[in-house]
C-alpha positions in Angstrom: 0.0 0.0 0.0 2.7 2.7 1.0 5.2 1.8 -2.5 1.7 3.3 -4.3 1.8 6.5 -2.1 5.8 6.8 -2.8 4.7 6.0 -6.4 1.8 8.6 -6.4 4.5 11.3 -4.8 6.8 10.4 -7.7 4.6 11.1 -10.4 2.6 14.2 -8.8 3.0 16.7 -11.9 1.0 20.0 -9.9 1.0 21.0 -6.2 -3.0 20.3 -6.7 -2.4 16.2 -7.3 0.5 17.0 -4.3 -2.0 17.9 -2.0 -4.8 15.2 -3.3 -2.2 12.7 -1.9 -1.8 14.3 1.3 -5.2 14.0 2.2 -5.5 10.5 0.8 -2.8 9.1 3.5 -2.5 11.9 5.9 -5.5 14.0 6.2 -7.9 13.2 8.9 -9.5 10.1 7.6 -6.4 9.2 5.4 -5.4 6.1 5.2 -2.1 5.8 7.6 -4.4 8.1 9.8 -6.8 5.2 10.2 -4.3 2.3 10.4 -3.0 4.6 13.5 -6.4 4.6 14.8 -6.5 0.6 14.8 -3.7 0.1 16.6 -5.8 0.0 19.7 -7.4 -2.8 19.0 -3.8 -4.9 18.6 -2.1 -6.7 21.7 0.6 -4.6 23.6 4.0 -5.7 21.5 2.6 -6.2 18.1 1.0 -2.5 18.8 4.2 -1.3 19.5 6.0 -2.4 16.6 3.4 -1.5 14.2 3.3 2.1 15.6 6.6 2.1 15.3 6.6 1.5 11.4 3.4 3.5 10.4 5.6 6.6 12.2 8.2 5.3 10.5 6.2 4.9 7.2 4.8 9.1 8.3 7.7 10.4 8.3 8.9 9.0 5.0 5.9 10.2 3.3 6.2 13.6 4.7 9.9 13.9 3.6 8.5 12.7 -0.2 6.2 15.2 -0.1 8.2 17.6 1.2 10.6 16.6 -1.5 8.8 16.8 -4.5 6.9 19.9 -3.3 10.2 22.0 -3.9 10.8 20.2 -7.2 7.1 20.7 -8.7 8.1 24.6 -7.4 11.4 24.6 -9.1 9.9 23.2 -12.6 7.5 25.7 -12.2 10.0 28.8 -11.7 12.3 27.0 -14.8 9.0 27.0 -16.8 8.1 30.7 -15.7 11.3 32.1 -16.7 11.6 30.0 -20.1 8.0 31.7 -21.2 9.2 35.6 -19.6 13.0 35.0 -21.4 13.9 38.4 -23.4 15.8 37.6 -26.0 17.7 41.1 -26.9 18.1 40.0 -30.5 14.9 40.0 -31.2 13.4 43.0 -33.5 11.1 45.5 -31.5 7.9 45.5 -31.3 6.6 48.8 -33.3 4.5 50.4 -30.6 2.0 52.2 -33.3 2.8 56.3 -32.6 -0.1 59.0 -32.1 -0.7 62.1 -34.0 -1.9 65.5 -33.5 -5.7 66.1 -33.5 -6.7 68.3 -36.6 -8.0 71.4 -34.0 -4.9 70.9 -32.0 -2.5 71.2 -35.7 -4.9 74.3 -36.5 -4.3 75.7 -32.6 -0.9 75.9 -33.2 -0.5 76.6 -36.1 -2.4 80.1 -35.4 0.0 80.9 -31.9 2.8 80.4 -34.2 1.4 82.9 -36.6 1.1 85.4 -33.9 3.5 84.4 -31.9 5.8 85.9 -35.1 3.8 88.8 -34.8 4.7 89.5 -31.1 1.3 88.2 -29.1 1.3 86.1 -26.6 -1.0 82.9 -25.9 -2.7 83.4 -22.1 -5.5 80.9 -21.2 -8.3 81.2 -18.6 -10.9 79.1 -16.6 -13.5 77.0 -18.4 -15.8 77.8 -15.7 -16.6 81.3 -15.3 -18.8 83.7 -13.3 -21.7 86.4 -15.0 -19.5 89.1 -14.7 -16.4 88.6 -16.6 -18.1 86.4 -19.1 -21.0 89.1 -19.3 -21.3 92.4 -17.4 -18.1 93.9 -17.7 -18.5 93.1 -21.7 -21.0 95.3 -22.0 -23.7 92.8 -22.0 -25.4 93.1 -18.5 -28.2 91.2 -17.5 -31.7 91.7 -19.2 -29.8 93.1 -22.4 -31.1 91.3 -25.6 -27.7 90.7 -27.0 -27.4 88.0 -24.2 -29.7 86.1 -26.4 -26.7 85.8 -29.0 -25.2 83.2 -26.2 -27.1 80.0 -25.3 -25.4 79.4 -21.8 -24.8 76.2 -20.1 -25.6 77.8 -16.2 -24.2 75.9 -13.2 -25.0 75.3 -9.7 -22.9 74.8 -6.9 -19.7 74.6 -8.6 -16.9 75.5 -7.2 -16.1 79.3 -8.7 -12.8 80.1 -9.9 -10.5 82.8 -8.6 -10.2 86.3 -9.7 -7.5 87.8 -12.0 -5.6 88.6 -8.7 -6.4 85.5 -6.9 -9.3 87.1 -5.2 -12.5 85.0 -4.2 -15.6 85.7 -6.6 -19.2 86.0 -6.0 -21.9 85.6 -8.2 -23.5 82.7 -11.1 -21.3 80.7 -12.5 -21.2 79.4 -16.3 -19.7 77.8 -18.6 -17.9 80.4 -20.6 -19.7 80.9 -23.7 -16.5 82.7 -25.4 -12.8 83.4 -24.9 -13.9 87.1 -24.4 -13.8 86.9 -20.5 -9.7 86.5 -20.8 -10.1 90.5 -22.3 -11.2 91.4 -18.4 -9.0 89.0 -16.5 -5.9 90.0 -18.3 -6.4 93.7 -18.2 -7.2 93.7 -14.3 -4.2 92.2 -13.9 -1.6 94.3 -16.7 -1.4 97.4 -18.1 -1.0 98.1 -21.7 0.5 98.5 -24.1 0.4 94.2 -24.7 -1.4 91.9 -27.3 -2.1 88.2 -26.5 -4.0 85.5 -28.2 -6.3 83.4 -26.1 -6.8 80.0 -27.2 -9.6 77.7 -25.4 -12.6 75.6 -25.3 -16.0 77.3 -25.0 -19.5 76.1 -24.8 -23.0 77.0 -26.2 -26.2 74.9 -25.4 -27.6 74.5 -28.4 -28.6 71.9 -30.7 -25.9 70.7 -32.7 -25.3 69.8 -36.1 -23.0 69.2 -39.5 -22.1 73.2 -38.5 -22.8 73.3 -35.1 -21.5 72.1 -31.4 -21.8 72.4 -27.8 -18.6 72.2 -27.7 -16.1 73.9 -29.6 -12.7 76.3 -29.6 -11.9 79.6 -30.3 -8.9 82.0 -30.9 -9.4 85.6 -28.9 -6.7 88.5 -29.9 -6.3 91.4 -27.6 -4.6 94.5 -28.4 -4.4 97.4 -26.1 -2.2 100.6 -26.1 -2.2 104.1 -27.6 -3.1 104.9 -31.0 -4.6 101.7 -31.7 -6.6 102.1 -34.7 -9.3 100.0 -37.0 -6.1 100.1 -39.6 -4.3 98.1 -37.0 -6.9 95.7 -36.8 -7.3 95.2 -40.3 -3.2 95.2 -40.6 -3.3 91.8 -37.9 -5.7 90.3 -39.9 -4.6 90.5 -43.1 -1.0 89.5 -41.4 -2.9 86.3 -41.0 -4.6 86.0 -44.4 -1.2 86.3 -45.8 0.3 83.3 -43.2 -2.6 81.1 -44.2 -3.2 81.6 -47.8 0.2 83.1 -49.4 0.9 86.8 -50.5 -2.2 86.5 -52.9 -4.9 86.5 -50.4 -6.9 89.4 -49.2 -9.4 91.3 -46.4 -12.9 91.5 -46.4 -14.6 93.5 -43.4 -18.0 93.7 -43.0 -20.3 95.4 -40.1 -21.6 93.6 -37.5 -23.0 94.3 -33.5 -21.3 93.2 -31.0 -21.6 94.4 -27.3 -18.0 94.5 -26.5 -16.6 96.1 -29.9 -17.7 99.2 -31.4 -17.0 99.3 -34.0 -17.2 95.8 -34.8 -16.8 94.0 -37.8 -17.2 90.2 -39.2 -14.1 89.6 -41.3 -13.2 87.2 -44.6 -10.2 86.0 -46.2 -9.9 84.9 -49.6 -8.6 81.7 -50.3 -6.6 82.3 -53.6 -6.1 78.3 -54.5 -9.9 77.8 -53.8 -11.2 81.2 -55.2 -13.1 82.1 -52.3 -14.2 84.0 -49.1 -14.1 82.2 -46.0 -16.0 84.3 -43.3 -13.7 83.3 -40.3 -14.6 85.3 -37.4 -15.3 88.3 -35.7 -13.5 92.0 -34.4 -13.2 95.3 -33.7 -12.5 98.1 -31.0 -12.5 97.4 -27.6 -15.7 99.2 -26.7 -15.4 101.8 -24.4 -17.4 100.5 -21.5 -14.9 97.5 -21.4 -12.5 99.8 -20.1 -14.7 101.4 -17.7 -15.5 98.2 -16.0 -12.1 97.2 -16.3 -10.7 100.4 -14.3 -13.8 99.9 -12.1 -12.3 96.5 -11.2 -9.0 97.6 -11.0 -10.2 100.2 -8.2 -12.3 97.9 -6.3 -8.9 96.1 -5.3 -6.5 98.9 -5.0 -4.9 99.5 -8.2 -5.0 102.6 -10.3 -7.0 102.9 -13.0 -4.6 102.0 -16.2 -7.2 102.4 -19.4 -8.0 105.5 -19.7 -7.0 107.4 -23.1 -5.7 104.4 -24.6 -7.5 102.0 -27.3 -7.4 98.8 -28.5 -9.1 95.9 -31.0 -10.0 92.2 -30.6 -10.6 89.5 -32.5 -12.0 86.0 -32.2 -12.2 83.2 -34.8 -13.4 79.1 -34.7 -10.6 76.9 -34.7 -13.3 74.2 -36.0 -14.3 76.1 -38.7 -11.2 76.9 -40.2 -9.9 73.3 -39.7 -13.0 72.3 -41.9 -12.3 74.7 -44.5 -8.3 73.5 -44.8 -9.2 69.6 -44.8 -12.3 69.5 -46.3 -13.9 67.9 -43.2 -17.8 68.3 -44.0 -19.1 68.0 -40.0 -17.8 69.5 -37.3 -19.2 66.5 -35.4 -16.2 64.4 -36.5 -13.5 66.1 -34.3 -15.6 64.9 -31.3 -16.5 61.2 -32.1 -12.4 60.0 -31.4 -12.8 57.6 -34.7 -9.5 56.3 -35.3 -10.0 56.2 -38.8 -10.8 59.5 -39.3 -7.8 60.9 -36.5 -5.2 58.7 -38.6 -5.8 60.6 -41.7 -3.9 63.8 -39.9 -0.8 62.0 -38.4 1.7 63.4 -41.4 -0.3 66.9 -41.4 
């Protein structure tokens, strides 16, 4: 009976079938645990011998076990390693490489072009409050030019900090331009500068092939003395010319908005395509922009810094123009994260 249990032990091939066997002959109602158990029953010196030789017989099969439990351990280890071996001459494994989203190429793309021009990029908060995204644009509440922004409102968001760091009161939104950066980054300079404002923005409305809830803009800011319409119309056509080539031209065209005034809705032509593509919108800083700015200013302690000076802003979809340049016919696609589409940009 115990050369099949040294047998069994042999030929174990898992620590599973090891432990199978333990119970079998050792476990509570094993086998040498029972013959132990009859011992009782045997007179006094045959007892003792055969309690000597089942201990005997224990031990052994203990050891075995013992035994071939560190060698089923080992073969597993040798088997582990041989499957995890790195072989160094082996070629590499060509971990595919991402590319650029088509808005992000556009982005910068446009911060290059004015970065040569001397702007620089600034961002702001996503989430905003009523004033700087409203009021102090010359759009306070009940005016009917707030109808030209369908606003995604929030409730009990955390607000973000002032230009200065200060706390803020008031509703909170998401912004529904870049315009707001205008207010935060005057409080918190004083001209003469020009900046760009890239950033996500976000209208509630119904979206389409032409329209999002979610999309991104370009804001330009120029503020200092003597800025003029001609200016304006200088920095865009400084753009036209980046984008298109030396043949391309400026189209401006009137247009309200609260915060400009003048304001104007501006084309380029597209000299290859033999087209206008109506990009955006501008003008000069509007007056009352200043006041609230200086207001502001006051309000913590600084001096008022825009008085007698003027300036012009700008603000164009980075969607829009990244349609136009690839020929992409719904903005929708730049949203959906189709792999198909995203790999046709990677050698853009």
């Amino acid at each position: 009976m115990w050369e099949e249990a040294f047998g069994a032990i042999a030929n174990a091939q898992d620590l599973e079938a090891l432990k199978q066997i333990r119970a079998r002959y050792l476990g509570k109602k094993g086998l040498l645990t029972e013959a132990m158990k009859r011992l009782k029953e045997l007179p006094l010196e045959e007892r003792k011998a055969q309690g000597q030789a089942l201990n005997q017989v224990k031990e052994a099969l203990e050891e075995a076990i013992a035994r071939r439990e560190e060698e089923i351990l080992a073969l597993e280890l040798r088997r582990a390693l041989e499957r995890e071996r790195l072989d160094p001459s082996l070629p590499g494994y060509p971990f595919p490489r991402g590319g650029l989203h088509p808005v992000t190429l556009i982005e910068r793309e446009l911060w290059e072009i004015f970065r040569a021009l001397g702007y620089q990029a600034v961002e702001g908060p996503e989430v905003e409050t009523e004033f700087f995204n409203f009021d102090a644009l010359n759009i306070p509440e009940h005016h009917p030019a707030r109808d030209m922004w369908d606003t995604f409102w929030l409730e009990g968001s955390l607000a973000p900090k002032g230009p200065l760091g200060e706390d803020l009161s008031g509703r909170l939104l998401l912004r529904t331009h870049t315009s707001p950066m205008q207010v935060r980054y005057m409080v918190a300079h004083t001209p003469p500068f020009r900046i760009v404002v890239p950033g996500r923005v976000y209208r509630y409305e119904q979206t389409d092939a032409t329209h999002e809830a979610v999309f991104h803009q370009l804001e330009g800011l120029v503020v200092g003395e003597g800025i003029r319409m001609a200016d304006l119309k200088g920095a865009i056509l400084e753009l036209a010319y980046a984008l298109f080539g030396p043949e391309s031209r400026v189209r401006f065209q009137p247009i309200y908005f609260p915060f400009v005034e003048p304001g104007a809705q501006f084309a380029l032509w597209w000299p290859e395509k033999g087209r206008w593509l109506e990009l955006g919108g501008a003008g000069m800083v509007h007056p009352r922009v200043f006041e609230a700015v200086d207001a502001y200013r006051e309000r913590l302690g600084l001096k008022p810094a825009y008085r007698g000076v003027t300036g012009f802003a700008f603000g164009l979809g980075v969607e829009r123009l990244a349609m136009l340049r690839y020929g992409i016919p719904d903005i929708r696609y730049f949203f959906q994260n189709r792999l198909s589409f995203l790999r046709q940009f990677k050698g853009v």
